[in-house]
C-alpha positions in Angstrom: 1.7 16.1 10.9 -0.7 14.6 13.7 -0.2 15.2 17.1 2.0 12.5 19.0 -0.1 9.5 20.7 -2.9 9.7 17.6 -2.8 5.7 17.6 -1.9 5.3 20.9 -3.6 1.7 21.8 -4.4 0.8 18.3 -2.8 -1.9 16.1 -2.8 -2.9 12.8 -1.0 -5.2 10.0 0.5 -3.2 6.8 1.6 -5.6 3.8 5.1 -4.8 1.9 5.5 -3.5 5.4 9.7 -4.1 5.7 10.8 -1.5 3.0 9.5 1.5 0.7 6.3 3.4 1.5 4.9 0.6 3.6 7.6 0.8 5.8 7.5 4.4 6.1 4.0 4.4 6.9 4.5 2.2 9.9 7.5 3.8 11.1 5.8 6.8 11.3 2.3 5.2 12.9 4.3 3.4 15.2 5.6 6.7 15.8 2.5 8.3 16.9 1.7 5.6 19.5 0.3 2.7 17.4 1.4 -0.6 17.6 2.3 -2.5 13.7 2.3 -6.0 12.9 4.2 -5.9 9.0 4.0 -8.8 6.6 6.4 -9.2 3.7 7.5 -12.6 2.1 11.4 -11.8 3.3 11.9 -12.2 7.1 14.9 -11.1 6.7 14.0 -7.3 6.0 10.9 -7.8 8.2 13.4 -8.2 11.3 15.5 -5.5 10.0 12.4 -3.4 10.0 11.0 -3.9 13.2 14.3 -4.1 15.0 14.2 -0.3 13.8 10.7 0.8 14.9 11.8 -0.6 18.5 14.9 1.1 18.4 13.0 4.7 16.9 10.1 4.4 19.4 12.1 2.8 22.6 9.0 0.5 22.6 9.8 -3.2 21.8 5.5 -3.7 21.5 5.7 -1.1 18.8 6.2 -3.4 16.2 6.4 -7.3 15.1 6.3 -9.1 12.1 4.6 -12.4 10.1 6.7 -13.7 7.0 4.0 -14.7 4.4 3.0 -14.7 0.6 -0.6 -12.8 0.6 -1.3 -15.0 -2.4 -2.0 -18.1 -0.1 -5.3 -17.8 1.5 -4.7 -20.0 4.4 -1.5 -18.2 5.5 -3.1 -14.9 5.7 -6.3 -16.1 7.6 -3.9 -17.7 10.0 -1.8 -14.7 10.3 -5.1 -12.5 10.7 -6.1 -15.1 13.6 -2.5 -14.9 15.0 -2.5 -11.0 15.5 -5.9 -11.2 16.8 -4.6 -13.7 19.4 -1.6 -12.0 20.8 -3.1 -8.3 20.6 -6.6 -8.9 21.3 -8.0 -7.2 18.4 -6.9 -5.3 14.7 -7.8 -2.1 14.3 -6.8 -1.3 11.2 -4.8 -2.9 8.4 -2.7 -1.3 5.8 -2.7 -3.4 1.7 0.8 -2.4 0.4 2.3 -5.6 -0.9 2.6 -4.8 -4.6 4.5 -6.7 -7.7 5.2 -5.3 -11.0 7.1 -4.8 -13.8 7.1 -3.3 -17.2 6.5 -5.8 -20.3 4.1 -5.3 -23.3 0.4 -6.5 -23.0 1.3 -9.3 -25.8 4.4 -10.4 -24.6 3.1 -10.5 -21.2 2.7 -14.3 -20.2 0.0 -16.3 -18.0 2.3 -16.5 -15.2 3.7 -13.2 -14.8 -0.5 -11.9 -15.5 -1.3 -14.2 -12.3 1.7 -13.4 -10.5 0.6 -9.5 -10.3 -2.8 -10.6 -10.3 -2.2 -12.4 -7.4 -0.8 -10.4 -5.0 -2.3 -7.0 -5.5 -6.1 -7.6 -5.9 -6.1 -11.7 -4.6 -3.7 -10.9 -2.1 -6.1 -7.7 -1.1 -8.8 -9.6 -1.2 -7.7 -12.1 1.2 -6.0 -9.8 3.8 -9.4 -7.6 3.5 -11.7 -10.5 4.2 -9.3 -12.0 7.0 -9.3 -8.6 9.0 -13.0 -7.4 8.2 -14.7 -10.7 9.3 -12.6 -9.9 12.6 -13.5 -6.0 12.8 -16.9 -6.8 12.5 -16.9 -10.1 15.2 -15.8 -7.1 17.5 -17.9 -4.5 17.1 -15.6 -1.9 17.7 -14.9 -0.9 13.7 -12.1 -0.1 12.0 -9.7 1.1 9.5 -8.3 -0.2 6.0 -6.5 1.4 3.7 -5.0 0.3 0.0 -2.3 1.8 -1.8 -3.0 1.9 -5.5 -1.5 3.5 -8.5 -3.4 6.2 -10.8 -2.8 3.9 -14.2 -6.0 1.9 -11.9 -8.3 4.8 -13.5 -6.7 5.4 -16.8 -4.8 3.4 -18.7 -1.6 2.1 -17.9 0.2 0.8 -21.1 3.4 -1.1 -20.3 1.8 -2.5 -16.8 -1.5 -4.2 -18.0 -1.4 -6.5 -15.3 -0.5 -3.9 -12.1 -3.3 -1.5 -13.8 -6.0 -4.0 -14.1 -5.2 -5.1 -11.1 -5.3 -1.7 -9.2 -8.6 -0.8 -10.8 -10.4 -4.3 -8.9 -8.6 -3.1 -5.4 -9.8 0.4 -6.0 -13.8 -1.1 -7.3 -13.6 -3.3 -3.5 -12.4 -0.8 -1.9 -15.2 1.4 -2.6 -17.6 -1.4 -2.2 -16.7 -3.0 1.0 -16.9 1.1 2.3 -20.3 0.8 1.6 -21.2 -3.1 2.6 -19.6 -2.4 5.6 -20.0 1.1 6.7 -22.8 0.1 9.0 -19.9 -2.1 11.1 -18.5 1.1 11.5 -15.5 0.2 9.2 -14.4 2.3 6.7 -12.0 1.3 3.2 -10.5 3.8 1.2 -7.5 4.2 -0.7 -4.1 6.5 -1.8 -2.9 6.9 -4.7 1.0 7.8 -4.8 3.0 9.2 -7.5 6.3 8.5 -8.4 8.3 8.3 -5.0 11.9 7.9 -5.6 12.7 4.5 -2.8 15.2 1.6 -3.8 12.7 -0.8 -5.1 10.6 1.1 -7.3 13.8 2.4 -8.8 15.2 -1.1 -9.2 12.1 -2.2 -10.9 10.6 0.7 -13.0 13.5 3.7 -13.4 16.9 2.3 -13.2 18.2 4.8 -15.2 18.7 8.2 -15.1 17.1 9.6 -18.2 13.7 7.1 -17.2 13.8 9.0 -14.2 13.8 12.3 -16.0 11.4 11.1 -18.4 8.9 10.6 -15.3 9.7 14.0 -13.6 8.5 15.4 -17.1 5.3 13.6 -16.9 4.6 15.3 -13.7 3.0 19.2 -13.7 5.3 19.6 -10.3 8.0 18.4 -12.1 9.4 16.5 -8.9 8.5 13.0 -7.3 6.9 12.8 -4.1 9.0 12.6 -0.7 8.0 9.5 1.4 6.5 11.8 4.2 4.4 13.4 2.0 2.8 9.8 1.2 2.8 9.1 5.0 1.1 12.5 5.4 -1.9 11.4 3.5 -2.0 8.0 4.8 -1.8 8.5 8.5 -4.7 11.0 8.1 -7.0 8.5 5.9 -6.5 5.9 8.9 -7.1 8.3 11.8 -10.2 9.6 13.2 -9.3 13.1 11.8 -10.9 10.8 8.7 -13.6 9.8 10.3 -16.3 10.7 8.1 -14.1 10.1 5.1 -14.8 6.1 3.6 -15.1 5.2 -0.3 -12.5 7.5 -1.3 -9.3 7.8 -3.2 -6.6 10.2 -1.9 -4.1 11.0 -5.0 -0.6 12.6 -4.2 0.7 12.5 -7.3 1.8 16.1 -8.1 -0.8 16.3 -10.9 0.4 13.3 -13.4 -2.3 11.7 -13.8 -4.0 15.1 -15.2 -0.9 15.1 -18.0 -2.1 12.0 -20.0 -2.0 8.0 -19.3 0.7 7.2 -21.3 3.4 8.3 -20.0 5.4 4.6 -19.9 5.9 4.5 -23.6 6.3 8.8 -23.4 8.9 7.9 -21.1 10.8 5.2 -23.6 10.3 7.8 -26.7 12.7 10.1 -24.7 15.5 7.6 -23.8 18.3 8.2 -26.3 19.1 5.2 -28.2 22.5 4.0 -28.3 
């Protein structure tokens, strides 16, 4: 959708960067010039990943990796320094790294609460503050980005944790646009519908009437391709955005407008057995 070099000499980290939408994002920013550092707990995948940027782009700088947990503090600061270090700055960073699962509000236990809590707003947190304390060392400004879900704004029965979680990434987002739109930085956020890749279908749809009890949830009454989720985010982290900070771009083919409920609207129309 951009024109080829648009991140030419820029770099940046993207979390949940080895597979999915995060992957896909930096696949195709690597694409366009830029240079992407992705963090995911498995190094496995994250060598998998990068050994297919280089090979896509014919650029071995295009992309490396950092094997982490965003919920330790001290892992990402040092990763954040790291990057820093060997590319000389970060110009933009990418939140992606997401946990959930579906389990009712009172059955859902302290650990699995903190687990979710823990790596989509502390882990956003962390990776937010790490990078933005460097952007604004520099000078130069930068970009960040967050990939939310719409249940962050309405309700999201079935994913209490994931929802409440969302809904503090999308509230800092909007803040640090404002606390640190004078360092030239700007936050905002996407929103993606239901995209169709192997772990979100693992986790949420793994069978075929759930996944036709979401595409009924959707006015469009499809899911969302992977590039158009890339679409939206590589414009939000270009300068063809660069007046656009504190916002929330949502590409979800009009679900949210249908009703919040849609988990337990989904289970109503499983046939029992």
């Amino acid at each position: 959708m951009l024109p080829e070099k648009t991140f030419e000499g820029r770099v940046g980290i993207i979390t949940g960067g080895a597979t999915g939408i995060g992957n896909a994002i930096a696949r195709e920013v690597a694409r366009l010039g830029g240079r992407v550092v992705l963090v995911s707990r498995k190094e496995e995948n994250l060598a998998k990943a990068v050994e297919q940027i280089r090979s896509e782009t014919g650029r071995a700088e295009a992309a490396g990796y950092h094997a982490l947990d965003v919920r330790d503090a001290e892992a990402v600061e040092a990763m954040a320094a790291k990057v820093e270090s060997d590319y000389g700055k970060i110009d933009f960073l990418i939140n992606n790294a997401a946990g959930n699962f579906i389990v009712p509000a009172e059955q859902l236990s302290v650990n699995g609460w903190n687990s979710v809590i823990g790596i989509v707003l502390n882990g956003t947190f962390y990776c937010s503050s790490a990078v933005g304390k460097r952007m604004i060392a520099k000078g130069n400004g930068g970009v960040m980005l967050n990939v939310i879900a719409n249940y962050a704004w309405m309700a999201g029965p079935g994913v209490i944790h994931s929802a409440s979680a969302k809904a503090g990434v999308l509230a800092m987002a909007r803040t640090l646009a404002v606390e640190w739109a004078r360092h030239k930085i700007r936050v905002n956020c996407i929103t993606p519908g239901p995209v169709d890749t192997p772990g979100a279908a693992e986790r949420l749809f793994p069978d075929p009437a759930v996944i036709e009890g979401i595409r009924k949830t959707i006015p469009l009454r499809r899911f969302a391709s992977l590039e158009e989720i890339v679409n939206g985010a590589v414009y939000l982290l270009s300068d063809y955005a660069a007046y656009v900070t504190g916002e929330n771009l949502v590409i979800d083919g009009g679900q949210w407008l249908s009703g919040s409920d849609y988990f337990t609207r989904i289970k109503q129309m499983i046939p029992r057995s």
